[in-house]
C-alpha positions as CSV (number, residue, x, y, z in Angstrom):
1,X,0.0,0.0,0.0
2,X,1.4,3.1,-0.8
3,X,1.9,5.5,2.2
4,X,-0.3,8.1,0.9
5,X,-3.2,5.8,1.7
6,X,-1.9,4.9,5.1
7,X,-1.4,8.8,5.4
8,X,-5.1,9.1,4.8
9,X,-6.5,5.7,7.0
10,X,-3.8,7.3,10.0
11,X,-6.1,10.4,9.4
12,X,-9.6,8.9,9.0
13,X,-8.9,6.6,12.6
14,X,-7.6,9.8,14.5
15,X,-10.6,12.0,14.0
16,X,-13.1,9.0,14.3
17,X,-11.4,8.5,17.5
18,X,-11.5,11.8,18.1
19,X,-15.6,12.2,17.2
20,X,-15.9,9.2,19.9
21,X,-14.6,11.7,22.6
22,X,-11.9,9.8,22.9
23,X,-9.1,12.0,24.8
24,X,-6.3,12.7,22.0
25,X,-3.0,10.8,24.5
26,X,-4.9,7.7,24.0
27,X,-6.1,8.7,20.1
28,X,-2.1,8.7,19.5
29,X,-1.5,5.6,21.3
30,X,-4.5,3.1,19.7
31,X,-4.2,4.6,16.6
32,X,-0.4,3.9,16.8
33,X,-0.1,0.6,18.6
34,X,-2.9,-1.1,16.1
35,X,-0.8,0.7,12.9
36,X,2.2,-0.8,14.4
37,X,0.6,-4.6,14.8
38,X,-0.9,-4.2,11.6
39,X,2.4,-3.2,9.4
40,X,4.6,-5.7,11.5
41,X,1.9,-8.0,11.9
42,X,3.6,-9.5,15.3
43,X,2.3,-8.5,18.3
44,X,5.0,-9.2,20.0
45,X,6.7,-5.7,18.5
46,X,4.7,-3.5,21.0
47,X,7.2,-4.9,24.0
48,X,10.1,-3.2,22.2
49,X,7.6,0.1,21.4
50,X,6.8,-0.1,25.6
51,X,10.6,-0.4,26.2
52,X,11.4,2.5,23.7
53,X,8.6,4.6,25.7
54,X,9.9,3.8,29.4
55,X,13.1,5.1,28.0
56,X,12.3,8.1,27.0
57,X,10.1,9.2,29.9
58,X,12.9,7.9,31.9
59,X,15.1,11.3,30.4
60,X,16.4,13.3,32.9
61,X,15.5,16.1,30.4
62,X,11.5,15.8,30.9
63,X,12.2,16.2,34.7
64,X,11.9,20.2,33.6
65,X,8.2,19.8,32.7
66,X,7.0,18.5,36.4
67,X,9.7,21.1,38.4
68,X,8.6,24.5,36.2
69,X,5.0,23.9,36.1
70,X,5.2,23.2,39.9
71,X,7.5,26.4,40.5
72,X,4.2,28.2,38.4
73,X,1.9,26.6,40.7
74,X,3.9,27.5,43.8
75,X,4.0,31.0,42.6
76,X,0.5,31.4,42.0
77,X,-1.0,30.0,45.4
78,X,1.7,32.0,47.0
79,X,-0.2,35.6,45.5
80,X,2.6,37.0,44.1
81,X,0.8,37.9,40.8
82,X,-1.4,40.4,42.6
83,X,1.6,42.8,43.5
84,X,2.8,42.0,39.9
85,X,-0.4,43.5,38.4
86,X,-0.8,46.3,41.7
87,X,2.3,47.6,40.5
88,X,2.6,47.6,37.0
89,X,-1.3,49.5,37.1
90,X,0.7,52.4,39.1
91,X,3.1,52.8,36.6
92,X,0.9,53.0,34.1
93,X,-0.9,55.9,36.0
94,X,-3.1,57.3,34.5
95,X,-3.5,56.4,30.9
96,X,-6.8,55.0,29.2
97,X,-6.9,51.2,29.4
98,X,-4.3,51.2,32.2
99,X,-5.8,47.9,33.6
100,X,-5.4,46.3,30.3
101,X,-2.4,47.2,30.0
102,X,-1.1,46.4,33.5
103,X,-2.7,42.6,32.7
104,X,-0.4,42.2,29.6
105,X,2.9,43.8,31.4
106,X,2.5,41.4,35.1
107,X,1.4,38.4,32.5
108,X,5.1,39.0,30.8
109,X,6.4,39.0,34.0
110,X,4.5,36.3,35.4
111,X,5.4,34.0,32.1
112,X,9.2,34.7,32.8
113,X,8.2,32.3,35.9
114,X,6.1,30.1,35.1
115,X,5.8,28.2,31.0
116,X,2.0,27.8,31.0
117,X,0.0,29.8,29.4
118,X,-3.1,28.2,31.1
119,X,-1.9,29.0,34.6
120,X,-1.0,32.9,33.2
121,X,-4.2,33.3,32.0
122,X,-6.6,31.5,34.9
123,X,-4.1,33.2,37.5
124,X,-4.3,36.9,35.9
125,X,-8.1,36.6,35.3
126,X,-9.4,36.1,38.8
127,X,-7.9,39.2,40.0
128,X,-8.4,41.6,36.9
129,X,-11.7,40.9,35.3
130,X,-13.5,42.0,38.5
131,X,-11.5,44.9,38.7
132,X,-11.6,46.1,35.4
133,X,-15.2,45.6,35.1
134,X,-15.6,47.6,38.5
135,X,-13.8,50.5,36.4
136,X,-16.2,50.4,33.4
137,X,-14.2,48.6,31.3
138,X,-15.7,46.9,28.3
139,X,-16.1,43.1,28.5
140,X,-14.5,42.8,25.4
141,X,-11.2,44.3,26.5
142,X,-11.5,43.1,29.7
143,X,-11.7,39.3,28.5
144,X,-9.6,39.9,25.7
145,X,-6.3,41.4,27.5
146,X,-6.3,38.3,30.3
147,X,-7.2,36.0,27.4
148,X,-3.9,37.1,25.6
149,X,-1.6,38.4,28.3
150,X,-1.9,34.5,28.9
151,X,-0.6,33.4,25.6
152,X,2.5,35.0,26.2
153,X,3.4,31.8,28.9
154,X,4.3,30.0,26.5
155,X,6.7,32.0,24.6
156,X,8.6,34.1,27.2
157,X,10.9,31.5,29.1
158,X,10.6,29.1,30.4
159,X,8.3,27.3,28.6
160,X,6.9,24.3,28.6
161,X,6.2,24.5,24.5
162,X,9.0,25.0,24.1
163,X,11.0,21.8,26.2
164,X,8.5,19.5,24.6
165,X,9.5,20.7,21.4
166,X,12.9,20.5,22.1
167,X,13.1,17.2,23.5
168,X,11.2,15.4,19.9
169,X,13.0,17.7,17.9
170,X,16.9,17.4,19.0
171,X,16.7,21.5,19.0
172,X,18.8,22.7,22.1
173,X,16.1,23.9,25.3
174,X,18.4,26.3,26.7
175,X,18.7,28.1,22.9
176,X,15.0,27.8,22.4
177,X,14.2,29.1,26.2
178,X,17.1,32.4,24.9
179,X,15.6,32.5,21.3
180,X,12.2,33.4,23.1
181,X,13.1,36.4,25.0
182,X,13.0,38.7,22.2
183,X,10.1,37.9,20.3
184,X,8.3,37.7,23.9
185,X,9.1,41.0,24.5
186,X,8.5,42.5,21.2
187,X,5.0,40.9,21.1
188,X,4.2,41.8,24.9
189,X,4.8,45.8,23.5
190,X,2.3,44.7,20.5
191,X,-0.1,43.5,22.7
192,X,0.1,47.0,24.8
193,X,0.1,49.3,21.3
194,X,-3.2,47.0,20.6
195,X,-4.5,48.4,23.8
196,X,-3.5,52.5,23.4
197,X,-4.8,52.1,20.0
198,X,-7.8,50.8,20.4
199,X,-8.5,53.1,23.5
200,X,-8.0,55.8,21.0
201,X,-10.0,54.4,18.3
202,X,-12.8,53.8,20.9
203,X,-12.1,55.4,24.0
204,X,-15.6,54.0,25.8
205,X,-14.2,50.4,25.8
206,X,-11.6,51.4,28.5
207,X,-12.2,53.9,31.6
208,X,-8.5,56.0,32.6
209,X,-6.7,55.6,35.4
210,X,-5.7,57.4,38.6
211,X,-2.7,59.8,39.3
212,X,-0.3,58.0,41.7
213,X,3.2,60.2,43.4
214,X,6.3,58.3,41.9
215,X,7.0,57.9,45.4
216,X,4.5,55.0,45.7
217,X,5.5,53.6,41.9
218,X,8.7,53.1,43.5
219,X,7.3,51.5,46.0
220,X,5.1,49.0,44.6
221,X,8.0,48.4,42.4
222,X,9.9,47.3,45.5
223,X,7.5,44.7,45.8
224,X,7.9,42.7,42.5
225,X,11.9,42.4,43.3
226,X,12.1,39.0,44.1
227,X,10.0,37.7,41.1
228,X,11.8,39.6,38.8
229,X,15.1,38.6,40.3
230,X,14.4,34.8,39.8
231,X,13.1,35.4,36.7
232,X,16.6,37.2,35.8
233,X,18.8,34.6,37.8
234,X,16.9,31.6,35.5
235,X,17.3,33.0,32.2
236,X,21.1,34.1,33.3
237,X,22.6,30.8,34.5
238,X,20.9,29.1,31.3
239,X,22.5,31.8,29.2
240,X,25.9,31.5,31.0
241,X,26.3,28.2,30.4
242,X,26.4,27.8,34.5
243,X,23.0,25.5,34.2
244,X,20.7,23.7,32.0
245,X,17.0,23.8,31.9
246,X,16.3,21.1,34.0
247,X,18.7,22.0,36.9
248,X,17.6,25.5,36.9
249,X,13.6,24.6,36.8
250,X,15.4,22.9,39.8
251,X,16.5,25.6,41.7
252,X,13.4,27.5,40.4
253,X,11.2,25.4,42.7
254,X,13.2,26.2,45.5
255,X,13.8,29.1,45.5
256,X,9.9,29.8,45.2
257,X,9.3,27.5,48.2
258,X,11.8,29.8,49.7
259,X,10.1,33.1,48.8
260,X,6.8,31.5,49.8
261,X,8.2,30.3,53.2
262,X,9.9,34.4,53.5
263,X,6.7,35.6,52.8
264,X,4.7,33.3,55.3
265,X,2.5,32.3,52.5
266,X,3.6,28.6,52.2
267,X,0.8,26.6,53.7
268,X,0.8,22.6,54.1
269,X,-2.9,22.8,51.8
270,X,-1.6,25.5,49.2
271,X,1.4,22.7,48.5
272,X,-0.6,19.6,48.9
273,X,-2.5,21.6,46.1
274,X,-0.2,22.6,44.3
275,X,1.5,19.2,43.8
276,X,-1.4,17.6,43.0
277,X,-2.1,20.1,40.1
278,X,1.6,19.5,39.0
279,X,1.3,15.6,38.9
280,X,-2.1,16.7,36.5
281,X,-1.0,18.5,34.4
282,X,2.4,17.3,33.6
283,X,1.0,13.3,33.3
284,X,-1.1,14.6,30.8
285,X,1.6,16.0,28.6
286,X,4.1,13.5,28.9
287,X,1.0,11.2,28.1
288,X,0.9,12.7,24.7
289,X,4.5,13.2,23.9
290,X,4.7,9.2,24.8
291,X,1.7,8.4,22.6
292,X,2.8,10.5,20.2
293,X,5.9,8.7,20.3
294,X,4.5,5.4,19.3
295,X,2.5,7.1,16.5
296,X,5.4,8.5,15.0
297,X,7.3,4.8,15.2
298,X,4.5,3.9,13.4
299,X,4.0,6.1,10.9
300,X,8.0,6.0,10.0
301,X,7.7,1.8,9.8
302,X,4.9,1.9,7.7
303,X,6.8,5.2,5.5
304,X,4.0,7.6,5.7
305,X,6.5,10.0,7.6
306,X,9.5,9.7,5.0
307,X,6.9,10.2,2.3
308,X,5.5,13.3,3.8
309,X,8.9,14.6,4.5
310,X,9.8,13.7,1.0
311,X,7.1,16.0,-0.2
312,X,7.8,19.1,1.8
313,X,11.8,19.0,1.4
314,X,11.2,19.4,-2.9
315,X,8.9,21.9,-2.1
316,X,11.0,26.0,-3.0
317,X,12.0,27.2,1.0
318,X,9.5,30.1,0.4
319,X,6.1,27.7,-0.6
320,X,7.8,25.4,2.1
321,X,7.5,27.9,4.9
322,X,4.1,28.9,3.6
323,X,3.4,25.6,3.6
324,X,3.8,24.9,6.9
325,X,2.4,28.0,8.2
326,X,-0.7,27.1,6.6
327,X,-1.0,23.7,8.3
328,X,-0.2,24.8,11.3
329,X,-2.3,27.5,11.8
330,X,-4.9,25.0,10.3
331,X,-4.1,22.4,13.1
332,X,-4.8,25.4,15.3
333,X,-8.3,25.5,14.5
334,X,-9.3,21.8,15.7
335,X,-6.3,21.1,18.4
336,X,-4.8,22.3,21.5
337,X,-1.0,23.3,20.9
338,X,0.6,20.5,23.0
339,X,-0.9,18.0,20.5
340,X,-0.1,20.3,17.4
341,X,3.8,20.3,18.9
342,X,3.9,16.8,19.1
343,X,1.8,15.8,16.2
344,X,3.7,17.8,13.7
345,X,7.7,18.1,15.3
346,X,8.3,14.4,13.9
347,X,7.2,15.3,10.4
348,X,8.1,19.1,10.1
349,X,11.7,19.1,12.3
350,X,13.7,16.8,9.9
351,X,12.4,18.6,7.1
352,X,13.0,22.6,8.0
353,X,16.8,20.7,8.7
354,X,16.8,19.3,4.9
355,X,16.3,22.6,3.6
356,X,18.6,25.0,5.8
357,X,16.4,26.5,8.3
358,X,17.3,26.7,11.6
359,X,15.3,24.6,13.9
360,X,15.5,27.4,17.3
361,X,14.0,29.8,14.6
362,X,10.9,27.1,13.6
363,X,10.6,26.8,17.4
364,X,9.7,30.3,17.9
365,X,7.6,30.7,14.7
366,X,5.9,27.5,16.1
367,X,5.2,28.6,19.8
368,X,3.8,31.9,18.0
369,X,1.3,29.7,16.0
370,X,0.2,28.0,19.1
371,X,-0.4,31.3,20.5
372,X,-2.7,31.9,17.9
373,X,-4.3,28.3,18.2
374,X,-4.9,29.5,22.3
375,X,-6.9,32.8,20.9
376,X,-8.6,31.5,17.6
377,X,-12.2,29.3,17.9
378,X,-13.8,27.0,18.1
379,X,-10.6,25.1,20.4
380,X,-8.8,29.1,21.8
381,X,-7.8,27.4,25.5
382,X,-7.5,30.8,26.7
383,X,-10.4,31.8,25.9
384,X,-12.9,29.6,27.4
385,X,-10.7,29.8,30.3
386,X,-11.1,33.2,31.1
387,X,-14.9,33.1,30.0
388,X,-15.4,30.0,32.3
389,X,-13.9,32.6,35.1
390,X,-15.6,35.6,33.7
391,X,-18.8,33.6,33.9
392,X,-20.1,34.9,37.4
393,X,-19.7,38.8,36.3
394,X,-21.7,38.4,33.0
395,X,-18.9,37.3,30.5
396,X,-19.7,34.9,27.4
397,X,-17.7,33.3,25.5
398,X,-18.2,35.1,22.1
399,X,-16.9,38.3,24.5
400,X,-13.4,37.0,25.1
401,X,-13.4,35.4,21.4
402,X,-14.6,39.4,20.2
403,X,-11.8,40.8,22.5
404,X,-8.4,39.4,21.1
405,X,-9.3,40.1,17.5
406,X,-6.9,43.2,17.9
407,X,-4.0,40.7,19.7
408,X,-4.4,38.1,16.9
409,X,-3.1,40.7,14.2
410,X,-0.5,41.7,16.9
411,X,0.4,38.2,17.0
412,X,0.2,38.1,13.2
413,X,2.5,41.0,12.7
414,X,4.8,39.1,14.9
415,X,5.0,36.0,12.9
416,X,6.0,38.5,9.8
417,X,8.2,40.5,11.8
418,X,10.2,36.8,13.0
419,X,9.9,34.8,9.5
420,X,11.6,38.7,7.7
421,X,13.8,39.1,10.6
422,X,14.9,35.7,11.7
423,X,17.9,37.2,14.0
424,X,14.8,38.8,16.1
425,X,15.2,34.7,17.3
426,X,18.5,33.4,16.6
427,X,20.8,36.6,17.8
428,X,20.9,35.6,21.4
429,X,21.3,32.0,21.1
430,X,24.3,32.9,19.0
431,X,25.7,34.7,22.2
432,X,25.3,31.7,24.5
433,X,28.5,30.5,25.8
């Protein structure tokens, strides 16, 4: 059978699967394990696929997903996010749309601290919805600034997007973690130029704010020190050479049980909680990277993966890129971005190798994609978070999907600016020691 038609039964079986509610870890693994029978036609071939998979979540590498979502966790119980956001609305004084703004600044603060753009978004959303509703904000800027000042989790390091992609991809962590700074940033001062010009555009969506001395927006500044100082002291070791991801997600969690236990905020039930929400979330991504293993071993046995990577590496570089954008962003639609990592690294890594592009760079454009995925219906993560927490002041979910229409082409204009100016990613992992 040519592997064009297994390319199209691999297909048919997932989203049949996937119609049956089925969750998608075990999709990957049924779909892969009974391709894998069915090509070898020995059952006795899954022992070496099981083998291959204790293996690989044996790594010492994936020890960094567990230790920085629990460092996130830690750091969220312990409230430290509110005098993120308390001081970063002071210094924005009192400009229209301060709120909004202060939401996006303390979530690219927050993200530099914790990889999830789940916890950004659910953590950030409590607190400012109710507030900037209180001030007459719009619920569609309201909604819409949480939604996306989430997203940015995922691409300001660390991030957990981008050690899973990483790991199946053979791309170095502590580059991808460095190649993300950047682009983070850039996209964090998109996100706020969405705000003041939209405010302008339509300055009933967003009340202004107050007048504060610059002798208290000194002071509330006082009060993010130690956040941004382990945000600063992560990024620099893994830059330094001094650490690599894994150890400093290490020292991450302790120094946060440390600022926690400072602070008197660290409570026997906050990290009872907060371990339990670890072990959650990160057996539910290392379920799909596993499954997703066994699905790629298949595909590649039965030459579905070869064939599509055959296709793709004749394509010209510029219809290749477009290419993959396309499917991507496509994926986006239907998927949450975990699966679209580990779905599509197997196929698309080797073949943005074959034709000279830099794997750190598809990282970035990647994690920028997902970012889209998190904001775009009917599957945006983000937003039916934040509506699901916005439910109880009035908040629907066509609201928050209404509000980051101005972030997506911020996001957009991101992807351009990155894929023209592939050095906004690459110049400080070419720094690293």
């Amino acid at each position: 059978m040519e592997w064009y038609f297994g390319a199209g039964l691999v297909a048919l079986a997932i989203l049949t699967l996937l119609a049956m509610r089925m969750p998608l870890g075990f999709v990957f693994g049924v779909v892969g394990a009974a391709g894998i029978v069915i090509t070898t036609g020995r059952f006795s071939v899954l022992t070496a696929v099981a083998q291959s998979l204790h293996d690989m979540l044996s790594d010492f590498v994936l020890i960094t997903v567990p230790l920085f979502v629990l460092m996130a966790e830690l750091l969220s119980a312990g409230e430290f996010i509110p005098e993120l956001y308390t001081s970063f609305e002071k210094l924005a004084g009192r400009l229209r749309g301060s709120l909004s703004i202060a939401t996006i600044v303390a979530s690219a603060m927050f993200a530099a601290v914790c990889g999830s753009s789940y916890v950004t978004a659910a953590s950030l959303g409590k607190m400012t919805l109710p507030e900037m509703l209180d001030r007459a904000y719009k619920k569609e800027l309201a909604s819409g600034s949480v939604a996306a000042g989430g997203s940015l989790g995922i691409l300001i390091p660390p991030s957990l997007a981008f050690v899973i992609y990483g790991y199946m991809s053979g791309a170095s962590i502590a580059a991808l973690f460095i190649a993300g700074i950047i682009p983070g940033f850039i996209l964090a001062g998109l996100f706020v130029v969405s705000i003041i010009v939209w405010t302008k555009l339509s300055p009933a969506i967003a009340g202004t704010g107050y007048r504060v001395s610059w002798g208290e927006k000194f002071r509330s500044l006082i009060k993010i020190i130690p956040v941004a100082l382990l945000a600063v002291f992560l990024l620099a070791i893994i830059y330094l050479g001094m650490s690599t991801p894994a150890e400093a997600a290490a020292l991450g969690c302790l120094f946060s049980v440390l600022l926690c236990l400072f602070y008197r905020k660290l409570k026997w039930k906050m990290l009872i909680e907060g371990v339990r929400r670890t072990v959650a979330t990160s057996g539910f991504l290392l379920l799909l990277m596993g499954t997703a293993k066994i699905l790629g071993f298949m595909m590649a046995k039965a030459g579905i993966m070869y064939g599509l990577q055959g296709i793709l590496t004749a394509l010209p570089k510029s219809i290749f890129v477009l290419v993959l954008y396309f499917t991507v962003a496509f994926m986006g639609l239907f998927l949450e971005g975990t699966s679209i990592i580990v779905l599509t690294t197997p196929i698309f890594a080797p073949a943005v190798s074959a034709v000279g592009l830099d794997l750190v760079w598809y990282g970035v454009v990647l994690v920028l994609f997902i970012e889209i995925a998190l904001l775009t219906p009917p599957v945006g993560m983000n937003c039916y978070i934040v509506a699901e927490i916005g439910k109880s002041f009035g908040i629907k979910l066509e609201d928050v999907f209404r509000g980051v229409m101005p972030f997506l082409i911020a996001l957009a204009i991101a992807v351009v600016l990155v894929t023209l100016l592939p050095n906004l990613a690459l110049w400080l992992p070419s720094t690293m020691r």
